[in-house]
C-alpha atoms as an extended CHARMM CRD file, in Angstrom:
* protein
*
        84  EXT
         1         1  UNK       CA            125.2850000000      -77.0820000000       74.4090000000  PROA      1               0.0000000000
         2         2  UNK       CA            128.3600000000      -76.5510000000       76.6050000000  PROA      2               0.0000000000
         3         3  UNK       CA            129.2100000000      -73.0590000000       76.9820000000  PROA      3               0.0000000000
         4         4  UNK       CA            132.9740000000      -72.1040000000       78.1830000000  PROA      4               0.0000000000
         5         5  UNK       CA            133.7980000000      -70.0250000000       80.8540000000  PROA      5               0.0000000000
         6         6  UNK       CA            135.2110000000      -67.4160000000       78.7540000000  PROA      6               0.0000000000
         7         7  UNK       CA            132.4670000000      -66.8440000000       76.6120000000  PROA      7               0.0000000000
         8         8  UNK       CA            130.3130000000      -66.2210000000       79.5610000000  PROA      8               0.0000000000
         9         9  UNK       CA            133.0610000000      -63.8940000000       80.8860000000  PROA      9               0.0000000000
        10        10  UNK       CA            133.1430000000      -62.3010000000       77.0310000000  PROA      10              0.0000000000
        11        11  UNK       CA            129.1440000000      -61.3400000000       77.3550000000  PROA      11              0.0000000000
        12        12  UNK       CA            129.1410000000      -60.8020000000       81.0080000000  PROA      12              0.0000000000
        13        13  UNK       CA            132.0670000000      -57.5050000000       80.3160000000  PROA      13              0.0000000000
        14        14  UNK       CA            130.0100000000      -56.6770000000       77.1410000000  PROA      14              0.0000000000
        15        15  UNK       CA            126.6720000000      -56.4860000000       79.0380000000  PROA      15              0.0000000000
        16        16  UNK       CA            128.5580000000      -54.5180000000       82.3840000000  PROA      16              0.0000000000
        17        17  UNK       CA            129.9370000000      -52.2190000000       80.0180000000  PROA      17              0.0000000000
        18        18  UNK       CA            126.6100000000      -51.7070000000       77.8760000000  PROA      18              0.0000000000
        19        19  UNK       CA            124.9410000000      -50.6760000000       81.0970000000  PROA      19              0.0000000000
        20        20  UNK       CA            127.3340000000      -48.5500000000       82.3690000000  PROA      20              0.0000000000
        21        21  UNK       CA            127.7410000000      -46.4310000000       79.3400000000  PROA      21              0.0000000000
        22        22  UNK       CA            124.4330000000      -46.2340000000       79.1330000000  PROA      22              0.0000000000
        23        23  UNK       CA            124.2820000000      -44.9740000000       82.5830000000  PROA      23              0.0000000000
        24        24  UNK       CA            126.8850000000      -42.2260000000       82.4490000000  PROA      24              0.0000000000
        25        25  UNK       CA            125.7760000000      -41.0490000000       79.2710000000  PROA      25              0.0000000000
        26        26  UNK       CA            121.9100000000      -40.5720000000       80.2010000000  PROA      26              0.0000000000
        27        27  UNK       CA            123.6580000000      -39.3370000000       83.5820000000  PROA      27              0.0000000000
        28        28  UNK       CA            125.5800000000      -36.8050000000       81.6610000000  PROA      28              0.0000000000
        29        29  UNK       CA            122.5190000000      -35.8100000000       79.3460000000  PROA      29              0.0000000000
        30        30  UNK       CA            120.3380000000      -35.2490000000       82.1290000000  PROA      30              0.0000000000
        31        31  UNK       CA            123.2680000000      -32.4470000000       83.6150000000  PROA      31              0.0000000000
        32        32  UNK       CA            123.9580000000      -30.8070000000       80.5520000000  PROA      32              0.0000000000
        33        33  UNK       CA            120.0580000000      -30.4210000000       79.5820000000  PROA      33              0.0000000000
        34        34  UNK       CA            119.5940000000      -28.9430000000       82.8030000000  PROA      34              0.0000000000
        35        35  UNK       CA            122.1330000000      -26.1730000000       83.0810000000  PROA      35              0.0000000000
        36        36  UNK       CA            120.9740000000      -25.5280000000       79.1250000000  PROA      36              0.0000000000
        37        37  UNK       CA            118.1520000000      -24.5990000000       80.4950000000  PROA      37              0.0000000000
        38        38  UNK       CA            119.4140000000      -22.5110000000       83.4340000000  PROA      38              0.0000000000
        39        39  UNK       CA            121.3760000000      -20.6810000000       81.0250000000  PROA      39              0.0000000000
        40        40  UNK       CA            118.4470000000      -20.1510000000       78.5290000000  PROA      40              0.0000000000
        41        41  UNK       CA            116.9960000000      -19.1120000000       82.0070000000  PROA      41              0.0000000000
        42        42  UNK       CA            119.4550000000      -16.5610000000       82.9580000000  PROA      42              0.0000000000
        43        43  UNK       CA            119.5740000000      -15.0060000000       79.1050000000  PROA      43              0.0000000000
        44        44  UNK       CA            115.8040000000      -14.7120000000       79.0650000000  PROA      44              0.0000000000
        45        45  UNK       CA            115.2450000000      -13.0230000000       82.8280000000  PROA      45              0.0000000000
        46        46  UNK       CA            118.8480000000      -11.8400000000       83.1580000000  PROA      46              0.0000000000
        47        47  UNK       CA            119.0250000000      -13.6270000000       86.6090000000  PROA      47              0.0000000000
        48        48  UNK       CA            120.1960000000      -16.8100000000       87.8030000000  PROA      48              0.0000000000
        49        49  UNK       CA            118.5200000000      -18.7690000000       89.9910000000  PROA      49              0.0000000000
        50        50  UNK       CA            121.0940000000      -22.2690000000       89.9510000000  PROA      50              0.0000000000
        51        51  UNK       CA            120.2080000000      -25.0080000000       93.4460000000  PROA      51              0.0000000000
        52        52  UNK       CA            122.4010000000      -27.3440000000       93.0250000000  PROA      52              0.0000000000
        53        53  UNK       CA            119.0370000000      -30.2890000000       93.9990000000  PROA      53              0.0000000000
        54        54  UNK       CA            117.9010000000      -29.2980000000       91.2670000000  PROA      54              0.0000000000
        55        55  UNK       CA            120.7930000000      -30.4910000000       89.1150000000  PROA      55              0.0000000000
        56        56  UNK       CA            121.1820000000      -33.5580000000       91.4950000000  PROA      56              0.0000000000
        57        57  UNK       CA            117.6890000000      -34.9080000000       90.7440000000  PROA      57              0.0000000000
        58        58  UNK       CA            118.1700000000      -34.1830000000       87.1270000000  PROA      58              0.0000000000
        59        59  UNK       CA            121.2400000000      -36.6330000000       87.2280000000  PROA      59              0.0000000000
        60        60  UNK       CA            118.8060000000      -38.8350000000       89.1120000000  PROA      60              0.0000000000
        61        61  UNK       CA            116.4980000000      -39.1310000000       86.4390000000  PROA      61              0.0000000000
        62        62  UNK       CA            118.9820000000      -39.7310000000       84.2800000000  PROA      62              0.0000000000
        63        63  UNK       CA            120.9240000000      -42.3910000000       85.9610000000  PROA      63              0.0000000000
        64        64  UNK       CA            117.3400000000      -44.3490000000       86.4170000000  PROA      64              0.0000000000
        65        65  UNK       CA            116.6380000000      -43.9910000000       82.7540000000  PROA      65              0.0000000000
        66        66  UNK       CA            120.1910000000      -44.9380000000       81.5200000000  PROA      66              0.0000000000
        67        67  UNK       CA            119.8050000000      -48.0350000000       84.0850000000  PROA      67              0.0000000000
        68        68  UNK       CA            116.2650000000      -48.9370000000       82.3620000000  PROA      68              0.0000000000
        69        69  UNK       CA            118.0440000000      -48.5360000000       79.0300000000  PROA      69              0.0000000000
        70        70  UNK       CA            121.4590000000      -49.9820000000       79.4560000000  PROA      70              0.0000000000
        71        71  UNK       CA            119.4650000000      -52.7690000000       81.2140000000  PROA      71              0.0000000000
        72        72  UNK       CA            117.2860000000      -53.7870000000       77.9560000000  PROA      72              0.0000000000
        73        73  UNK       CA            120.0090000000      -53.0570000000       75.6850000000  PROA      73              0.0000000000
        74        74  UNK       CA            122.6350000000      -56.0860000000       77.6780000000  PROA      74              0.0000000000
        75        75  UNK       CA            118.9380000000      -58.6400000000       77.9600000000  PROA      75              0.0000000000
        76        76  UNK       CA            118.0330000000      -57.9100000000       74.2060000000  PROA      76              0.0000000000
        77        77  UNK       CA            122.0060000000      -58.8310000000       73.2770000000  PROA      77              0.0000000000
        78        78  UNK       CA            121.8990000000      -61.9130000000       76.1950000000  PROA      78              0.0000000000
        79        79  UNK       CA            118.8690000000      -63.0670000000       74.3630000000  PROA      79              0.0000000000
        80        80  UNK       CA            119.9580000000      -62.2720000000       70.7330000000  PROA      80              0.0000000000
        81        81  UNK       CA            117.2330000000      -60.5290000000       69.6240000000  PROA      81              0.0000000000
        82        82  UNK       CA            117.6580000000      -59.6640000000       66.0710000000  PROA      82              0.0000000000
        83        83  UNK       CA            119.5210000000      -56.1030000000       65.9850000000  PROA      83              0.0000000000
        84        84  UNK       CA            121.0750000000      -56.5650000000       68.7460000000  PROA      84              0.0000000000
């Protein structure tokens, strides 16, 4: 079975794209969670108490998970598992 170079060009943008939306989006989760919860924070104790590590390593987490996600998502469609 002789694949052409364009379908491998086809699934290589689909599986670079799967990962990278899966990225931002878990990136972008991971931000907005956390400053939910400085705000739920601030309206509970009236003060706000906002380091920006803290958001960093919450966008951290979240770029590692999107990368483990987006990363099974683009093998489970390279390997046509049913679903996918």
């Amino acid at each position: 079975m002789k694949t052409s170079s364009r379908v491998i060009l086809g699934k290589f943008i689909i599986c670079s794209s799967i990962l990278l939306l899966c990225f931002i989006g878990m990136v972008l989760a991971a931000i907005i969670t956390k400053l939910a919860f400085i705000m739920l924070a601030w309206f509970k104790f009236g003060a706000v108490e906002f380091m920006w590590s803290d958001v960093i390593y919450a966008a951290k987490l979240g770029g590692v998970g999107g990368a483990f996600l987006g990363l099974g998502w683009a093998l489970f469609y390279l390997f046509k598992v049913k679903g996918f």
